[in-house]
Every structure is written in C-alpha cells, then in structure tokens.
C-alpha positions as CSV (number, residue, x, y, z in Angstrom):
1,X,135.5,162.8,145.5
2,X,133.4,163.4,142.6
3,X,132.8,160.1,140.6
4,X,131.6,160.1,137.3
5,X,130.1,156.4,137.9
6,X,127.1,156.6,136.0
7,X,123.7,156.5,137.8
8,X,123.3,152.8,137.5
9,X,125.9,152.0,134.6
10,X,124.3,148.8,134.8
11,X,126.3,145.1,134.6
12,X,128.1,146.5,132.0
13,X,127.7,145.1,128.2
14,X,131.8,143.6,128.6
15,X,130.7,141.5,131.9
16,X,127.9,140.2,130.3
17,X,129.8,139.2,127.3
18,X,132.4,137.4,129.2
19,X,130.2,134.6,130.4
20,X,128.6,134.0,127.4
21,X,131.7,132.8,125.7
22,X,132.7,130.7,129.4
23,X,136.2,131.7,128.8
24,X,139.0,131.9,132.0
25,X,140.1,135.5,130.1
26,X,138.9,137.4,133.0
27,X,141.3,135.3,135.6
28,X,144.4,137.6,133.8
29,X,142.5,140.7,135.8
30,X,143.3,139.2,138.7
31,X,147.4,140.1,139.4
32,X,149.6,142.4,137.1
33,X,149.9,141.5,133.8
34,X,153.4,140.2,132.8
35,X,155.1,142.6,130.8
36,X,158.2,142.3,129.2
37,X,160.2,145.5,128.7
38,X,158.9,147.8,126.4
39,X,156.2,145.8,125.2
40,X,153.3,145.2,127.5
41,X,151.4,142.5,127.7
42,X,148.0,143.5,127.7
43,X,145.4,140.5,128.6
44,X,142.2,140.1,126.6
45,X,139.5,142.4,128.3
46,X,136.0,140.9,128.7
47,X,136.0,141.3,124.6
48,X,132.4,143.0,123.7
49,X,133.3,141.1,119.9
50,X,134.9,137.6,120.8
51,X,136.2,136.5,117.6
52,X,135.2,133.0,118.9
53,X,132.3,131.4,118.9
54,X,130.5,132.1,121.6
55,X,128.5,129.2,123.1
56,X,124.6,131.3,124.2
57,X,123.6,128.2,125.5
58,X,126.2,127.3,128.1
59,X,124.4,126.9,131.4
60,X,127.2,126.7,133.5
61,X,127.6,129.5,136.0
62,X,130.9,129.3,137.3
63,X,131.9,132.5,138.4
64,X,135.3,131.4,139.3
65,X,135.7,130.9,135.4
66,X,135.3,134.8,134.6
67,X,137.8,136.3,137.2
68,X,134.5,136.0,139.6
69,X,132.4,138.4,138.2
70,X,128.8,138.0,138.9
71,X,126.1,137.7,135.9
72,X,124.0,140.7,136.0
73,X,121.0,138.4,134.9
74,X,119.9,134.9,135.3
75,X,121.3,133.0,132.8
76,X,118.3,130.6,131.2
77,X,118.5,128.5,127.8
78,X,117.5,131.2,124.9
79,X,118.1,133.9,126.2
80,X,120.9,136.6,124.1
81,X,122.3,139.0,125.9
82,X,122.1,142.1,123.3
83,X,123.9,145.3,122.8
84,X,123.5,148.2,120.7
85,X,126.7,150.3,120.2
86,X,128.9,152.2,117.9
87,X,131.9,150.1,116.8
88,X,135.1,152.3,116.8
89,X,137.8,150.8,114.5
90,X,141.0,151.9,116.8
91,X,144.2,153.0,114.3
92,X,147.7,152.9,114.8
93,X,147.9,155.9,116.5
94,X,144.8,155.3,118.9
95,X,146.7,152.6,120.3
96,X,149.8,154.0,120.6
97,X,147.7,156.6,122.8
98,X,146.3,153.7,124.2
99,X,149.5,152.1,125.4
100,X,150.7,155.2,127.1
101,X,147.4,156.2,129.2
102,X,147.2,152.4,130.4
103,X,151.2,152.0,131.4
104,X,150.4,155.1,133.5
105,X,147.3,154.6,134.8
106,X,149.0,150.9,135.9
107,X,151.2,152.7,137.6
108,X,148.0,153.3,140.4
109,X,146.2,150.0,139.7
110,X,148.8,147.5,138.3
111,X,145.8,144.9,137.1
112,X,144.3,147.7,134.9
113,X,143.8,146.0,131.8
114,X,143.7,147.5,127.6
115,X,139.9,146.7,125.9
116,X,141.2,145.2,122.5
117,X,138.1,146.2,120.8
118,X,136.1,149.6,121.4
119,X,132.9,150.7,121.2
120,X,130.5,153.8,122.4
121,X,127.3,152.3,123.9
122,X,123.3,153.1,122.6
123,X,122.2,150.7,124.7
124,X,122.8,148.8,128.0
125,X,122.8,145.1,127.8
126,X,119.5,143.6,127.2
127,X,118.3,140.2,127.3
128,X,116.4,138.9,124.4
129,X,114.1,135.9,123.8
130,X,115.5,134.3,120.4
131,X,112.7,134.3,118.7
132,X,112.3,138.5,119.6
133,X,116.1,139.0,117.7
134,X,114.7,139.0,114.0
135,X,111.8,141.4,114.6
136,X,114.1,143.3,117.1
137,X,116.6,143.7,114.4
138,X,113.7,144.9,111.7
139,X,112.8,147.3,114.2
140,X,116.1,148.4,114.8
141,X,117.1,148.9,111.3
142,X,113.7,150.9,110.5
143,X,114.0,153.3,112.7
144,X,118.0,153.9,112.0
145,X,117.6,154.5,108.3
146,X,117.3,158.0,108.0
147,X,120.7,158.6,110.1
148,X,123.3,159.8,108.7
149,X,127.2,160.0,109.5
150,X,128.5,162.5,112.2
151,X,131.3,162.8,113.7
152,X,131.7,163.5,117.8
153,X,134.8,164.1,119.8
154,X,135.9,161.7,122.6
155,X,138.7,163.3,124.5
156,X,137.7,163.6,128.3
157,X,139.4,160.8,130.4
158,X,137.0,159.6,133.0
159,X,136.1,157.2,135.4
160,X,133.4,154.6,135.3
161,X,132.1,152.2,137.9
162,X,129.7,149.4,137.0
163,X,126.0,149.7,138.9
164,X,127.4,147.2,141.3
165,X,130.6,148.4,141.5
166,X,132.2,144.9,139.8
167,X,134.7,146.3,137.9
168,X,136.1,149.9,136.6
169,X,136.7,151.5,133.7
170,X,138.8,154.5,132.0
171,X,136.9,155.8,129.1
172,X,137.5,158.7,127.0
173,X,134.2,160.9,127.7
174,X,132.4,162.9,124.7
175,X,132.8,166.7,124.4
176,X,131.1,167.2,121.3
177,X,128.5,165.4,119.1
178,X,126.4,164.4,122.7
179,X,123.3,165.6,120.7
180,X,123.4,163.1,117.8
181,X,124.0,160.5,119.7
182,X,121.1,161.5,122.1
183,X,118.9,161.2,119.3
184,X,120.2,158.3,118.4
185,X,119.4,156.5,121.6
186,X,116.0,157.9,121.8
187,X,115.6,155.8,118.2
188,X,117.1,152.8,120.0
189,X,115.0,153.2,122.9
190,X,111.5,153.1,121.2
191,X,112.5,150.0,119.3
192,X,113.3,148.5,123.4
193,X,110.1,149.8,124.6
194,X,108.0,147.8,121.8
195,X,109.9,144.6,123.2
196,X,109.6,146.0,127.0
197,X,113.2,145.6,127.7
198,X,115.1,148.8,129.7
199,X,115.8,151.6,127.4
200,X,119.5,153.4,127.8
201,X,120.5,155.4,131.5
202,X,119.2,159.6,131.6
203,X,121.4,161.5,130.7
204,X,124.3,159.3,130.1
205,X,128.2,160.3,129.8
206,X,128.5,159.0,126.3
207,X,132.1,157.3,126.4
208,X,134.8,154.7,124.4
209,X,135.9,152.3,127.2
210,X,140.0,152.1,127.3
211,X,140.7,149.9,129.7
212,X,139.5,148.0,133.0
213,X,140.0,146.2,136.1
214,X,138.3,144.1,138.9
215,X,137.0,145.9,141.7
216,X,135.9,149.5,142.3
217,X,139.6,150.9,142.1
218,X,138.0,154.3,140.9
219,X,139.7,156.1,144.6
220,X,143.0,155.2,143.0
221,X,142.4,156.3,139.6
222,X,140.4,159.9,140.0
223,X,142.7,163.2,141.3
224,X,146.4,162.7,140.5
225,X,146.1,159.6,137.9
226,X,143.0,161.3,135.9
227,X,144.9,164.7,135.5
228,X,148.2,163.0,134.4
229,X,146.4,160.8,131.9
230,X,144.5,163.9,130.4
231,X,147.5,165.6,130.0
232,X,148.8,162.4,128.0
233,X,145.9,162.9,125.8
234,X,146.0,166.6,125.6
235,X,149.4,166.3,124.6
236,X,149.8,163.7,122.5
237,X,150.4,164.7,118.6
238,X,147.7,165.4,116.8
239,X,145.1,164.6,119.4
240,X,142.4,166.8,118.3
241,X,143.0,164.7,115.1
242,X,142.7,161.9,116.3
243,X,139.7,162.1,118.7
244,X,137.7,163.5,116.1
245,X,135.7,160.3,115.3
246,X,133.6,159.6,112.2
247,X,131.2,156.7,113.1
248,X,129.8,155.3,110.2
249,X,127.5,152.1,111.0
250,X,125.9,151.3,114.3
251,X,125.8,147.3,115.3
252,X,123.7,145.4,117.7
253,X,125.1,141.9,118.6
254,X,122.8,139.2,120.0
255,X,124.6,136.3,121.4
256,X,126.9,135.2,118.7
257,X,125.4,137.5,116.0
258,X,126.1,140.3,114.6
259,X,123.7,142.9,112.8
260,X,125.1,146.6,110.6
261,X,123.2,149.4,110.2
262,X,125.3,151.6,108.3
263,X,124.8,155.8,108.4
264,X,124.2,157.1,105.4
C-alpha cells in the first residue's frame, strides 16, 4: 500500500510537546474514548499550545506518564523544544467537519483521537539552548518580514506516520499554495542553519493534523477509510469554502513561549 508517511516525519512537534508539560493526557489514547450519544468525547491530543504552563525543566522521563511515547531527544535542563508553524484558528464549521471525519475514521481505529488546536508545520521540532531563543527569534522575525498573506487550500485527507512510527495521524494535505509555503520554509531554514539545528524534511506533504492515535494504525486507515473520509470532505457544504485558508501570522513556540510574526 502506498503510504504517504513522510520520509522521516520526524518525532513529531505534538510528541515532543507532550512531555514537556509531564501531563497523563496521552494515557486517554490508550482505549476508546467514552462517548456519550451524539456528543463525543474527544480526549486532549498531545496539544502543540497547552494552555498550561508547561514546566521546560521537568527532568522526569516517565514514559508511562505520556501514554508511553518515547522522547525523540534527550531531555537535559535548558533545553526548549521549538517549533515553527502556521496556527490555523479552526471555526464552527471546521469542527463540525472535524467531528464527522473522526466518528468515521473511529469506526477503523476506535482510539483515533481530535487535535484541539491545529497548525501547518515550517519546521520540525528543534531543540534550543535558552540562551539561542532571543537571537533565534530576531533571526526568525528578519527574515519573515517581507511576507505577506496567502491563502493555500488544505483538502486532501491523508495519512501520516511519525519517523519511528509512534503514533499516526489524519491530516488534511495541501493542494494549492505548496509554493509559498516552500518559500517560506526555505526562510525558516536559513535562520536553523545559522544555529546548526535540522532544517525542515525535502519535499514535504504540507498538511493540518486532524486527529491521531498510538501506534502505526496507518494499514487500517489508508484504502476503504481514506476514500470514505474524502468523500465526507468533498461533500460537506461549502467545503471549497471552507478549506480555503487565509494564514495570517506564523508562530514559533519555545518551551513555554510564544513568539508572532504576522504576514503583512
């Protein structure tokens, strides 16, 4: 079967995230959700924006606490895991969409899980010294200036493994505005290159993440479940609409901070 795993989607930016805030969220991956009748209940995703505080310096390791996922990278006092991405502000609609590609797609892997917040990556996730944020950021927000705002459209459902094949992930896949955000990423990738940290994957399959799940369950969702869930989204009102996305700032978060570079 074809898999669209990306060549080394690397420990992806939610796993990482997950530790740092030592939460048990992940352990809800683990069996089907409960859900009462007609309204779901979808666990918290390894969140890419915790609204909590997230403690960077938490040594503990304890995988068991983070629905035993493995760190993608030793976990040492001062480091940040870092992440460059678009943040996509979901609406109504999206996550009435949402809800009806994840009920079905449950219907193959009951443990699937909704993202609560979504994002489309320019970066994998990095690990920075904290005295390297600041300049990082400076950087960052030099070489972004001069963007301005474009729209893309994200309507192709596919199937995402991590690098080590962890966890999967439904995404809705780009179909148009790949070449902005290509240029994009090369911007991003100079400013990782000064620090010497690993720029973003070749030719990457720009994507929002929609939901996830433990395990490399991707068998179960490709063929039957990937067509029915495309037809959802071809189908549903006004999805052209709707998938027509305007991004308007790009954000890189470090640890428990936040940074906005908006397009002009």
């Amino acid at each position: 079967a074809m898999s669209a795993a990306l060549v080394g989607y690397s420990s992806s930016e939610e796993e990482q995230e997950e530790e740092e805030k030592g939460g048990s969220r992940g352990d809800s991956a683990q069996g089907p959700p409960g859900a009462s009748a007609g309204h779901p209940l979808l666990p918290a995703p390894a969140g890419l924006l915790g609204e909590e505080e997230e403690e960077e310096e938490a040594v503990n390791d304890d995988s068991s606490r983070h629905g035993g996922r493995v760190r993608g990278f030793p976990h040492e006092r001062g480091n940040w895991a870092t992440h460059v991405y678009l943040p996509y502000i979901a609406q109504e609609e999206f996550l009435e969409l949402l809800e009806l590609l994840v009920s079905r797609a449950r219907t193959y892997v009951p443990s699937l899980a909704a993202m609560e917040e979504f994002h489309l990556s320019l970066s994998q996730c990095v690990v920075l010294r904290y005295h390297w944020i600041e300049p990082f950021v400076r950087s960052l927000r030099e070489r972004l200036a001069a963007f301005h705002r474009f729209f893309c459209v994200a309507d192709q459902v596919k199937v995402y493994t991590n690098q080590n094949k962890t966890r999967t992930f439904i995404g809705l896949a780009v179909s148009a505005g790949h070449f902005q955000l290509l240029e994009l990423v090369s911007e991003v990738d100079e400013v990782l290159e000064e620090f010497d940290l690993p720029t973003f994957y070749k030719d990457p399959s720009f994507h929002v993440s929609l939901a996830w799940c433990v395990g490399d369950l991707s068998g179960k969702l490709e063929g039957p479940c990937l067509r029915e869930l495309q037809d959802i989204v071809d189908g549903f009102e006004d999805s052209a609409f709707l998938l027509r996305i305007q991004w308007e700032q790009i954000r890189c978060k470090s640890g428990n901070k936040y940074f906005s570079f908006p397009l002009r």
